[in-house]
C-alpha positions in Angstrom: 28.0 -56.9 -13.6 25.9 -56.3 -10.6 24.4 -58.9 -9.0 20.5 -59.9 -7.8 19.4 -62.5 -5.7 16.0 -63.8 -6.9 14.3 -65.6 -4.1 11.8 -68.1 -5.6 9.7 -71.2 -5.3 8.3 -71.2 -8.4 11.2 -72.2 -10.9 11.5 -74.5 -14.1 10.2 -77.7 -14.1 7.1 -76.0 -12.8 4.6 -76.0 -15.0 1.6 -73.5 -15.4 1.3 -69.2 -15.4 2.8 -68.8 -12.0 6.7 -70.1 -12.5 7.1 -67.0 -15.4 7.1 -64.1 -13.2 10.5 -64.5 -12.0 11.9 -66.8 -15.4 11.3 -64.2 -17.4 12.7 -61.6 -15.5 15.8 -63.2 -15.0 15.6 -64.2 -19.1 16.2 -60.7 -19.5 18.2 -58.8 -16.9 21.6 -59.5 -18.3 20.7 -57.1 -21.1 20.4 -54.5 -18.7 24.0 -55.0 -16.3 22.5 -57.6 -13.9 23.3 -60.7 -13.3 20.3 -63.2 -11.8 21.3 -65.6 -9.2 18.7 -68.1 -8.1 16.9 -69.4 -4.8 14.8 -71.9 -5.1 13.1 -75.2 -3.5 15.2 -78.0 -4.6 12.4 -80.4 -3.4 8.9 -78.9 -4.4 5.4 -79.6 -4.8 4.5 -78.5 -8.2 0.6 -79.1 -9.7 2.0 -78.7 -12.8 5.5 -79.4 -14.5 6.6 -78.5 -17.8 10.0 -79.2 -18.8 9.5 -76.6 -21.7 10.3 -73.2 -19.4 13.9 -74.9 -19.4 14.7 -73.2 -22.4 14.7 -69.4 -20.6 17.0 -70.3 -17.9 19.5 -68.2 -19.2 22.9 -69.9 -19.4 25.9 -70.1 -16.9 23.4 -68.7 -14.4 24.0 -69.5 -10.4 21.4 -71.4 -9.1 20.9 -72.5 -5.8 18.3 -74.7 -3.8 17.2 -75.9 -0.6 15.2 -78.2 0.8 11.5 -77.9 2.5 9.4 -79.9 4.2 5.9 -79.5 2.3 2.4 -79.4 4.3 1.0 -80.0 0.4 2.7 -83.5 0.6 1.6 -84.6 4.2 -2.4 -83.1 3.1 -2.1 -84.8 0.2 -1.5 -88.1 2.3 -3.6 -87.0 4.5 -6.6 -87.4 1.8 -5.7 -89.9 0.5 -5.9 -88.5 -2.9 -2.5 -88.1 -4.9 -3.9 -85.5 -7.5 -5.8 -83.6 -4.6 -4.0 -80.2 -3.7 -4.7 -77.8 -0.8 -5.4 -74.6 -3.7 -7.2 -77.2 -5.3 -9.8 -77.9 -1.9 -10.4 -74.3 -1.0 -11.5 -73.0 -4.7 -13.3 -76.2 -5.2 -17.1 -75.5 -4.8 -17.9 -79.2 -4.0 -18.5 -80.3 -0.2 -15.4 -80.4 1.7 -15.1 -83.5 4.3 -14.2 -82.9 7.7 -11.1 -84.5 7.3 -10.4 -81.6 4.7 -11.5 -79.2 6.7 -9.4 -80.0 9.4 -6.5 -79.8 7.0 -7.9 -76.0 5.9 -7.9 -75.3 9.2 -4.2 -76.5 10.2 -2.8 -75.0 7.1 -4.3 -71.5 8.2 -3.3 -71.2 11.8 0.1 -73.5 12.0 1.7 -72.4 8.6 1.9 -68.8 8.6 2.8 -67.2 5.7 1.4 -69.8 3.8 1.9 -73.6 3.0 5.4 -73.4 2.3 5.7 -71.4 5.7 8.5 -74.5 7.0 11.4 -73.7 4.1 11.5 -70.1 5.8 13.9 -71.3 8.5 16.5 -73.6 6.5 16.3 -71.2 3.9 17.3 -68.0 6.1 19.9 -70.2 7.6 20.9 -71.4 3.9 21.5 -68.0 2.8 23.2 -66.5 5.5 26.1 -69.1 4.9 26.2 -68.5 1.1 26.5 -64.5 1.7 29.0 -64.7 4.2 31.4 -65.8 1.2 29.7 -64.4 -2.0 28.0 -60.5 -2.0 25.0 -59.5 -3.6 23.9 -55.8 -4.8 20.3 -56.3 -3.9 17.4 -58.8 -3.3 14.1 -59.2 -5.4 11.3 -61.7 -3.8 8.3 -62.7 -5.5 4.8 -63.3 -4.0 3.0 -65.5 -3.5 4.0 -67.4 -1.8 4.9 -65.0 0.8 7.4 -67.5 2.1 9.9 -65.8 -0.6 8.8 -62.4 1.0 9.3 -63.5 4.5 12.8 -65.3 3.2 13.8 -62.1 1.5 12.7 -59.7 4.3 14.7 -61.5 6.8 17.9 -61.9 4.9 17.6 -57.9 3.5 17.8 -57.1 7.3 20.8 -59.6 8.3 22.9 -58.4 5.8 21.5 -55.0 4.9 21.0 -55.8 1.4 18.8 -53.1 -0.6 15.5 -55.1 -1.6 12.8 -54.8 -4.3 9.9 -57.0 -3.1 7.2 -58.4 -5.8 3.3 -58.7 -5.3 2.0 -60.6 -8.4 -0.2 -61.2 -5.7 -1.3 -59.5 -2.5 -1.2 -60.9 1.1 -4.1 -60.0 3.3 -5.7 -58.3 0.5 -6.1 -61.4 -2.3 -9.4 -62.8 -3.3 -8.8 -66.0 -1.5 -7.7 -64.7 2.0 -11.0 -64.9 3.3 -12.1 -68.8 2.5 -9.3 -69.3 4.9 -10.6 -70.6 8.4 -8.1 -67.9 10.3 -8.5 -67.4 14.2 -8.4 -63.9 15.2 -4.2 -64.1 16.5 -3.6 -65.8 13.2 -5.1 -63.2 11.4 -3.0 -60.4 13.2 0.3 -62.5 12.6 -0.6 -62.5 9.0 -1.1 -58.7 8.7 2.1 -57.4 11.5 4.7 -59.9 9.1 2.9 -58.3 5.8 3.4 -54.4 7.8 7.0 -55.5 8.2 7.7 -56.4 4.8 5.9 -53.4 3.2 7.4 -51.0 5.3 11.4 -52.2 5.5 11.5 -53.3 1.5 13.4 -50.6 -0.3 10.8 -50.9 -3.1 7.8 -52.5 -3.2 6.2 -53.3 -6.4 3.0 -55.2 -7.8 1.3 -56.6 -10.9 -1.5 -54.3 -11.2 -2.2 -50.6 -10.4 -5.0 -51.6 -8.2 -2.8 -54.3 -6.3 -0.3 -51.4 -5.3 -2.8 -48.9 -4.7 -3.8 -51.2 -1.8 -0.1 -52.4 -0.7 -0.1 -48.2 -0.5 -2.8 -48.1 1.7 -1.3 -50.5 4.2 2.4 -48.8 4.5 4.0 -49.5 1.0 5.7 -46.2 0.0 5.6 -45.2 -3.5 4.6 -48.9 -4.9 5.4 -49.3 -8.7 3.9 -51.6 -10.9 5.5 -54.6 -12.8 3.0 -56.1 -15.5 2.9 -59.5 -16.0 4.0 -59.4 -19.8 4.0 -61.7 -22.7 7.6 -63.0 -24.5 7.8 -61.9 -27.7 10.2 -65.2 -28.5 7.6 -67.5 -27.2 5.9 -66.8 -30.1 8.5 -66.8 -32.7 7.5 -70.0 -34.2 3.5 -70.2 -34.3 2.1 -70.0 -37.2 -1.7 -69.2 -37.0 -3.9 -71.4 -38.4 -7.6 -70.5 -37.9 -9.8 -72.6 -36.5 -12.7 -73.3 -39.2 -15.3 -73.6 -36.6 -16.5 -70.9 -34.3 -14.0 -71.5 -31.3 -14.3 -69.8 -28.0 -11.3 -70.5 -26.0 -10.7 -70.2 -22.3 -6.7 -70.7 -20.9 -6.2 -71.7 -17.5 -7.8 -73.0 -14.1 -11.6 -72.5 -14.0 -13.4 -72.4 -10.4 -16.7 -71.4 -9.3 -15.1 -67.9 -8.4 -15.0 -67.2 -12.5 -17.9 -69.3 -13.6 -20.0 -67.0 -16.3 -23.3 -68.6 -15.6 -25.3 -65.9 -18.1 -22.7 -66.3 -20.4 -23.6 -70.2 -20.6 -26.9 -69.0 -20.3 -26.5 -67.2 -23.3 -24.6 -69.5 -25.1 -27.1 -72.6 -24.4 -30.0 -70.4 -25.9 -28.0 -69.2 -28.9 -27.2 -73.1 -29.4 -31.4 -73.8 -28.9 -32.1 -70.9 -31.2 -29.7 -70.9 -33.6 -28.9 -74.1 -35.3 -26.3 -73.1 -37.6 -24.5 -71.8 -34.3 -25.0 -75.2 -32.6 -23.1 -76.6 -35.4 -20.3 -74.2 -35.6 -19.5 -73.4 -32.0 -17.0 -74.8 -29.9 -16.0 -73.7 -26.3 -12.9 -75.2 -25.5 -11.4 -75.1 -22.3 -7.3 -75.6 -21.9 -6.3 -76.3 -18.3 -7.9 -77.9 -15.2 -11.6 -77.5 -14.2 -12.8 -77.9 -10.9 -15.3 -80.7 -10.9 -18.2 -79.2 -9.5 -17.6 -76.0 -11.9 -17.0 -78.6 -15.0 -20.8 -79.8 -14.0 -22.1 -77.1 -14.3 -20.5 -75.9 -17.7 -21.9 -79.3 -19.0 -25.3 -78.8 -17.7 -25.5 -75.7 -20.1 -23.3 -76.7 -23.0 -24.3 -80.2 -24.9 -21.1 -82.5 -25.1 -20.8 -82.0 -28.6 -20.3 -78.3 -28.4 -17.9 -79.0 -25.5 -14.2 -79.4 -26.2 -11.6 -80.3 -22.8 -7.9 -80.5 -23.4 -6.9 -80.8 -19.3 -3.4 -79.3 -18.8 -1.3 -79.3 -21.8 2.6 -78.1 -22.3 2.2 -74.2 -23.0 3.4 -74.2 -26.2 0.3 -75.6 -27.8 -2.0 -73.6 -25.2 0.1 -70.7 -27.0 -0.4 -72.6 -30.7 -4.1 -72.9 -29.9 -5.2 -68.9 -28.5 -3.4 -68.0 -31.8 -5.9 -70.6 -33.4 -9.0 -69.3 -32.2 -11.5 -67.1 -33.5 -12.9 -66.1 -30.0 -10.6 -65.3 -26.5 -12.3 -65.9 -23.4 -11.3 -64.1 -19.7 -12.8 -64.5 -16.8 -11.4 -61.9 -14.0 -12.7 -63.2 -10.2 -15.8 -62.2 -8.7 -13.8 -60.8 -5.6 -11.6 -58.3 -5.2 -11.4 -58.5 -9.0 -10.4 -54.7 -9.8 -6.8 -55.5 -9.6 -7.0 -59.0 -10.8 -4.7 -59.2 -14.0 -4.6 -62.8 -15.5 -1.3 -63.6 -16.4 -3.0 -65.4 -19.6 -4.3 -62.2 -20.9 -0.7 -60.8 -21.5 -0.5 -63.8 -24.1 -4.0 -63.2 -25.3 -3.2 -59.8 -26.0 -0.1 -61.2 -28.4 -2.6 -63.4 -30.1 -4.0 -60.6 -31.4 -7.7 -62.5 -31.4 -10.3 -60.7 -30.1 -11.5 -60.7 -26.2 -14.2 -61.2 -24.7 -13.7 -60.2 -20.6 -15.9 -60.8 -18.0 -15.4 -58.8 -14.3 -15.3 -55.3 -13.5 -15.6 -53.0 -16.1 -13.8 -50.5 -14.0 -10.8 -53.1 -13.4 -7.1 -53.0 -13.9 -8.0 -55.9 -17.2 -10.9 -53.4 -18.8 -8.4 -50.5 -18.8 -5.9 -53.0 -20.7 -7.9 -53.8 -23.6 -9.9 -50.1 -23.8 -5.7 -49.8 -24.1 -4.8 -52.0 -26.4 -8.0 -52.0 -28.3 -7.7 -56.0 -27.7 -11.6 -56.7 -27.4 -14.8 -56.2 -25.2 -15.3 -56.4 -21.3 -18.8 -56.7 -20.0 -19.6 -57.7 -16.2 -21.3 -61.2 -14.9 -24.5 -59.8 -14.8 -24.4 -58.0 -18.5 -26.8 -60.7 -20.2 -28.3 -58.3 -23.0 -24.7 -57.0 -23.2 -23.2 -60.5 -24.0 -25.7 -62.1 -26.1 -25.9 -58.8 -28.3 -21.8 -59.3 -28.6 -21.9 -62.6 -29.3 -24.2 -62.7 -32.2 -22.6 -59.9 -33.4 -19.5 -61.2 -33.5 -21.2 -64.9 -34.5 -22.3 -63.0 -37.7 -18.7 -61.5 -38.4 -17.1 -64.8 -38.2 -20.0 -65.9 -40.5 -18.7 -63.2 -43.2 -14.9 -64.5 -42.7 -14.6 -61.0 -41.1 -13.4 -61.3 -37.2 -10.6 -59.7 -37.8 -7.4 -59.9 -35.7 -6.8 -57.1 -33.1 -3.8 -54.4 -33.8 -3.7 -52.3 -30.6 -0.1 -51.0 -29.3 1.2 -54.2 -26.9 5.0 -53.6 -27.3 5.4 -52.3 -23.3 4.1 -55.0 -22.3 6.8 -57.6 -23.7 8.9 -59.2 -20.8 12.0 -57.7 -22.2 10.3 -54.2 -21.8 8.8 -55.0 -17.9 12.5 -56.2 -17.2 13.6 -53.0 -18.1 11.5 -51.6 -15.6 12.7 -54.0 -13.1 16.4 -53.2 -13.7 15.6 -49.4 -13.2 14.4 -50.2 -9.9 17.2 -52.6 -8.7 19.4 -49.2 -9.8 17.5 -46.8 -7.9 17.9 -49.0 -4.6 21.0 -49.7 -4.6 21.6 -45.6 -5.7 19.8 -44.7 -2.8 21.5 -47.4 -0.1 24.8 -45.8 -1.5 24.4 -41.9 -1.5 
């Protein structure tokens, strides 16, 4: 069986959207002749853990891990506050203190890709011994972080391994490049490393059509795109049970960079208006809210109408969007056309209606026009959103919000590994003719 070398920091215990990427990829591959070997962190820095991903590690597989010095751990200390991450402080719309500031600032200019930049150099080192003694057919990375891309790039070139690099993310292109405080040299070391990974991968692929139209534009030949997906066994043994009341659920983190304020708006006058809908509606958020974005949520929606789980293991996030009568998305307010929550994939299994709010043009509209999952309106759409939501109100009213049947099946994560395979073929076809 051929072999891959997945370089990734994300890996089981961690908890939340990001680890699945590369676990469900390598869940799959052995069905189609490769076999997944593993890079990882062997001490990370995880905001979320959940010892529930364990299951997908496929057995017998090699897995090997290295140690890294995290700038997460010394800004936590730093701080002072245990709970208090550096993703955390930059989407955060509170005041920052200087002393957090200073940290934004450090992180940006000192630790280039990103804040895992230091494991770069053991881990290059790391896997230059292990190769020596044990080959590989090819290399896939996964970004962000774009310490795995950097990791990868460097080792491809040692060893003149073929390489398929993954953007689930962009580089100098993501929403959040911007709120960093870069100086003008730190900003061209950012984009010349990103120009040498585009353009020496032997594939470059990305999680949305949009996202690769743009690695396209900055040297990436030919980028393909790898959705996110959904696993068809993760839901193998919910059983939906619909909530009675009138449930609007939203899955994931929520910042001020996807807060709806005229779709509270429109929400806190249907509750004033309406009072069989201030009894029956609940919007329930699953996952962690930023504080200042949680205030103002509250200062729209009365307590009573206001349900928080926090972070909870994903199979009940999973039990509860199959639960609800209402699905909500939010897509970020920048650089949002190629934004693809990894949530929706499971919203789209779900098979409740959507409710999406971003560009109407974007890489998530064309997915549920696709898959005939729901509606998509933009931020500003008012009218549009209340005029949905009673309509919808009144269906649930008549016990007839029905569940959505749109074609979803090339989505699964067995089907996007597929893809993936196809790729790890072709580059390792074209190193060898």
């Amino acid at each position: 069986m051929k072999k891959v070398l997945i370089v990734t920091y994300y890996w089981p215990p961690a908890g939340g959207i990001g680890v699945l990427r590369c676990l469900k990829i390598t869940k799959y591959l052995r069905s189609f002749g490769w076999e997944p070997i593993i890079f990882t962190v062997e001490n990370p820095s995880y905001p979320f853990v959940d010892n529930s991903n364990n299951k997908d590690i496929p057995d017998g597989i090699t897995i090997l891990k290295c140690p890294v010095l995290e700038f997460e751990n010394l800004f936590k200390k730093a701080v002072k506050k245990e709970q208090q991450s550096i993703n955390n402080v930059v989407f955060s719309s509170g005041e920052k203190s200087l002393l957090v500031k200073l940290g934004l600032w450090v992180r940006a200019n000192y630790f280039i890709p990103d804040a895992k930049a230091l494991w770069i150099k053991p881990s290059v080192k790391f896997l230059s011994k292990y190769l020596k003694e044990n080959k590989v057919d090819a290399i896939f990375s996964d970004g962000p972080p774009h310490t795995n891309t950097v990791i990868a790039q460097k080792i491809a070139k040692k060893f003149n391994i073929p390489w398929l690099s993954d953007y689930q993310d962009p580089w100098t292109q993501v929403d959040y490049y911007d709120k960093f405080p870069l100086s003008k040299s730190s900003d061209r070391k950012h984009k010349e490393l990103e120009r040498i990974a585009l353009t020496t991968a032997s594939k470059v692929v990305s999680a949305s059509p949009s996202f690769s139209t743009g690695l396209e534009e900055l040297g990436a030949v030919n980028p393909g795109v790898i959705y996110y997906g959904y696993d068809e066994e993760d839901f193998r043994d919910i059983k939906p049970d619909l909530d009675l009341l009138f449930t609007v659920v939203h899955a994931g983190i929520l910042a001020s960079d996807r807060l709806p304020n005229n779709l509270l708006k429109v929400l806190s006058e249907l509750i004033e208006e309406d009072e069989l809908f201030k009894q029956k509606f609940r919007l329930k958020l699953i996952g962690s809210v930023d504080d200042g974005t949680l205030k103002i949520i509250a200062s729209y929606i009365p307590q009573t109408n206001l349900v928080l789980t926090g972070v909870i293991p994903r199979n009940q996030v999973l039990q509860q969007i199959c639960n609800t009568q209402i699905l909500l998305n939010l897509v970020n307010k920048v650089n949002s056309k190629g934004r693809i929550p990894g949530k929706i994939y499971e919203y789209f299994r779900a098979r409740r209606p959507i409710i999406s709010i971003g560009d109407t043009q974007g890489d998530v509209a064309h997915l549920i026009a696709e898959t005939k999952s729901g509606e998509c309106f933009e931020y500003e759409d008012y009218e549009g959103l209340k005029k949905h939501l009673k309509t919808l109100f009144k269906a649930y009213l008549s016990n007839d919000l029905l569940s959505k049947e749109g074609q979803i099946d090339y989505l699964s994560n067995f089907n996007q590994t597929k893809k993936v395979a196809q790729y790890l073929d072709e580059i390792i076809y074209d190193e060898n003719k």
